[in-house]
C-alpha angles and dihedrals in degrees: 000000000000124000085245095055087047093056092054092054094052095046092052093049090049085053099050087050101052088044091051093048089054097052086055091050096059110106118239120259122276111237101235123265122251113264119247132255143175125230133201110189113222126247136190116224145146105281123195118229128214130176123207108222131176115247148168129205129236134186119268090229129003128191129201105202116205121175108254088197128056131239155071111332096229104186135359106212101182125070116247109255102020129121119267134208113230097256099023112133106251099163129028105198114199096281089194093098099044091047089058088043091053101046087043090058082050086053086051102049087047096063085041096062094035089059088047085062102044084050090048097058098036086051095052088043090061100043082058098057093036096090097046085060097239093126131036125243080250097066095044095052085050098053083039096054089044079054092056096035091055093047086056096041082056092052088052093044090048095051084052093064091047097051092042080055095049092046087049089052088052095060084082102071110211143192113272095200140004113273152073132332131228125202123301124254101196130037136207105292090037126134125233144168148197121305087340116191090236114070122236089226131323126242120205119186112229112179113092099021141200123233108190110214123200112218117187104234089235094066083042094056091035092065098043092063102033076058090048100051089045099253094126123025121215123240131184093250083069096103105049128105143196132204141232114192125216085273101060093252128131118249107234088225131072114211128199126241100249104185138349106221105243097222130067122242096242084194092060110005100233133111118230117234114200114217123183119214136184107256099181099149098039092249098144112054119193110272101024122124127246147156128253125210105200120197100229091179128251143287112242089215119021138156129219126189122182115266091230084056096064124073141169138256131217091278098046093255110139121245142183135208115236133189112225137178119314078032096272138149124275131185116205131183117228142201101223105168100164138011126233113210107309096342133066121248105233111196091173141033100037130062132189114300094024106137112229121203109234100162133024135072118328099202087063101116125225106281095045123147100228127174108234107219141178120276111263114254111234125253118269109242109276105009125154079026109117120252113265099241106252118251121262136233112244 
């Protein structure tokens, strides 16, 4: 063998040896580590329950006016739209007629009660003569009968001129109730009369307000047993309600449910609950739409989970993840039938000290080892943000 073919050897062989020691130097493979996961531990406690439920407001009162006395509306002393006091003067008609009328009824009663005197003396005078025989019976009952005739025409005369002052006093046309205004029908010039079909203007009282809520009988007859066998209790804060207007706010006033109506809507199945509310800057106006918040009671034991920690199996059945002894993975099917505020409400499948997965990967299959860890702070507002230079003294 040449020495070229001995330097290949060697340095073949020098080759093979320093691969070989590095291939005993690589460090073995670390197992891989147990995925995370966040926990929340299940309670029992008492849980509030609310309903969301669609509703529209109506006036407490409300008061068509119409005139009870004919004529010319002479002068509207109120401003369309404003708030009115019950009593307060909102239409003068033409008071010329009824005055004539009225002092025509006095004229009236005068002559009536003059003629009762005239009959009174001409009926004494014959019972006096009557036992001396200078008049017949005839002509006694007869004064006696004008007596009576004239007291009664005084009585007649007497409720005409009541009714022509009481007209006169309707030809001020005034509030009914308290409360606001619409738009006038008539204005001044107009003519009316008596008890006409078209009103005058109408007056809804505002403050406090209804709002009417429509509740499907099934809900209805839902909560009425879930409150017979003992599942919710019932406080006295059950019948409160709170509002959110069209536009998604909160209204500042709680209200109180007043009456359930005691028939079914066969239109629309559901029943109408009445609630009052406080209504003290005119915010809620009749007709318009809301939502009503209505206060069902609470459950004395109840269990919430977070919505993001339930999720759903092939057949739409709703299922949590559950860590169980040796830390593994769990998958257990719950009963969520309504949800309270951001969570679900489970009233199966899960009891006290069960530990519910709220973070973590959601791929990882029942029977995996995971590594329960606290929840992540978050992050102080700006943080990882540099520091602005301080300002400097001239």
């Amino acid at each position: 063998m040449n020495p070229i073919q001995w330097l290949g050897l060697a340095v073949s062989a020098a080759f093979l040896l320093a691969a070989g020691g590095c291939k005993d130097k690589t460090p073995p493979a670390r197992a891989s580590a147990a995925p995370e996961v966040v926990v929340r531990t299940v309670e029992l406690r008492a849980v509030p329950l609310h309903t969301e439920l669609p509703g529209r407001t109506s006036a407490t009162m409300v008061a068509e006016v119409r005139p009870q006395v004919g004529g010319i509306i002479r002068s509207r002393p109120f401003t369309e739209g404003s708030t009115v006091k019950a009593g307060q003067v909102l239409y003068e008609i033409d008071p010329a007629p009824l005055q004539a009328e009225v002092q025509r009824a006095e004229g009236a009663l005068a002559s009536a009660r003059a003629s009762v005197a005239a009959t009174r003396a001409t009926a004494e005078r014959y019972k006096a003569l009557l036992p001396q025989k200078a008049i017949s019976q005839q002509e006694y009952d007869n004064a006696a009968a004008a007596y009576e005739q004239a007291q009664a025409s005084v009585k007649v005369q007497q409720a005409a001129l009541n009714t022509a002052r009481i007209n006169l006093q309707y030809a001020q046309v005034r509030a009914p109730i308290a409360g606001r205004t619409s738009r006038s029908a008539v204005t001044p010039g107009a003519l009316v009369s008596a008890a006409q079909a078209t009103p005058l203007l109408t007056i809804s009282q505002l403050d406090p307000i209804y709002v009417d809520i429509a509740q499907s009988s099934a809900e209805m007859l839902a909560l009425r047993k879930a409150l017979a066998a003992g599942k919710l209790d019932s406080t006295p804060d059950s019948q409160r309600v709170s509002l959110l207007l069209e536009d998604g706010s909160h209204y500042p006033h709680e209200g109180r449910i007043q009456l359930t109506e005691v028939t079914v809507d066969p239109n629309s199945g559901s029943v109408t609950l009445r609630a009052r509310f406080p209504n003290p800057e005119g915010l809620l106006l009749p007709g318009m739409f809301v939502r009503a918040v209505v206060n069902e009671g609470s459950t004395p034991q109840g269990i919430l989970v977070p919505q993001s920690a339930v999720a759903r199996d092939r057949r739409g059945n709703p299922v949590v993840r559950v860590v169980g002894e040796g830390d593994k993975l769990e998958l257990r099917p719950v009963v969520t039938p309504r949800t309270a505020g951001t969570d679900w409400l489970v009233t199966e499948g899960l009891k006290a000290g069960d530990r519910v997965v709220v973070e973590g990967n959601r791929e990882l299959a029942a029977g995996t080892q995971v590594k329960v860890v606290a929840p992540r702070e978050p992050a102080a507002p700006g943080a990882g943000r540099p520091a602005a230079a301080a300002s400097r003294a001239p």
